[in-house]
N, C-alpha and C positions, 0 to 999 in steps of 0.2 A: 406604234407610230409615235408614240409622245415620246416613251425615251429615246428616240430614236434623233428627236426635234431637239429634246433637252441636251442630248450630249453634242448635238451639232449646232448646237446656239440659235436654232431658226425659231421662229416662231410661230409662222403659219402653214398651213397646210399645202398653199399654193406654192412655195417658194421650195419646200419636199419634194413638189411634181415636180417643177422645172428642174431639182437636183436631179433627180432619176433620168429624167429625157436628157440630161444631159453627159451620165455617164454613161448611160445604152448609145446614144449617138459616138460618142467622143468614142468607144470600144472601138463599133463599125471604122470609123472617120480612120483612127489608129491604123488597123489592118488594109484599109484603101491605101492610105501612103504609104504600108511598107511595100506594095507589090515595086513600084517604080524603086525606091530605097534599092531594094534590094536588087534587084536588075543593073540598079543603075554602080554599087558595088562589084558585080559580075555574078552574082548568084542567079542562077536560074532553076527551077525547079523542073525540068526537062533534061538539062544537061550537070546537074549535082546531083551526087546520092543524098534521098531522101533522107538518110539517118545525119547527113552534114547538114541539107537545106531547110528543114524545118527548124530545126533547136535553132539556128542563129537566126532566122528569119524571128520567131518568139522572141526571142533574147534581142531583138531589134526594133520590136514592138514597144516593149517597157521603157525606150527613151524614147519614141515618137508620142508614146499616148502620157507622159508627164508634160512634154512640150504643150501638148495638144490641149490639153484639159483646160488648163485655166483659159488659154484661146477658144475654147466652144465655150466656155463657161461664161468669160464675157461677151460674148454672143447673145446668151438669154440671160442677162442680166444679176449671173453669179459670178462673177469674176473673185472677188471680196474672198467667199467661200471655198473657191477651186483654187485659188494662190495658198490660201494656209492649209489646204489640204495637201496641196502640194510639196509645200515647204517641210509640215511635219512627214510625210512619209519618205523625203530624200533624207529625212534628217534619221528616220528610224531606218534604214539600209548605209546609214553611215556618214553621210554629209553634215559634219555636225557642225560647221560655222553658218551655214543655212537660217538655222531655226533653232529658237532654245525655246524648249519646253517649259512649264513653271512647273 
């Protein structure tokens, strides 16, 4: 748990929970808004083959739960935390005017 604190800059053990609950929630939260998402694109998973409606429905997920994150994060009081996290992991799948690393 301490390197875990050490590389994420926190310092107490409280503010570790609230990260945790807030990436098990934000996961759930993700997969709730793509059911509509995806309906509301015309995907259904009744009337699409499952080998087309899943992979995109996933692949639809990873931009709803970046949205999402720092939004639940400021929620419980880690905004701060869920923005730079955010920032650095668009920036390491490519988004390099985002976020510069040092």
């Amino acid at each position: 748990m301490n390197k875990l604190k050490q590389r994420w800059g926190i310092t107490s053990n409280f503010q570790l929970i609230l990260i945790f609950i807030v990436f098990s929630i934000n996961g759930s939260f993700a997969t709730w808004i793509a059911k509509p998402v995806t309906e509301f694109v015309g995907l259904n998973s009744e009337t699409t083959n499952p080998w087309i409606f899943w992979p995109l429905r996933i692949l639809l997920i990873f931009p709803i739960y970046q949205i999402t994150l720092p939004i639940v994060g400021f929620l419980f009081g880690q905004h701060k935390f869920f923005w730079n996290f955010t920032k650095k992991m668009l920036y390491r799948i490519g988004f390099k005017n985002i976020y510069k690393e040092n």
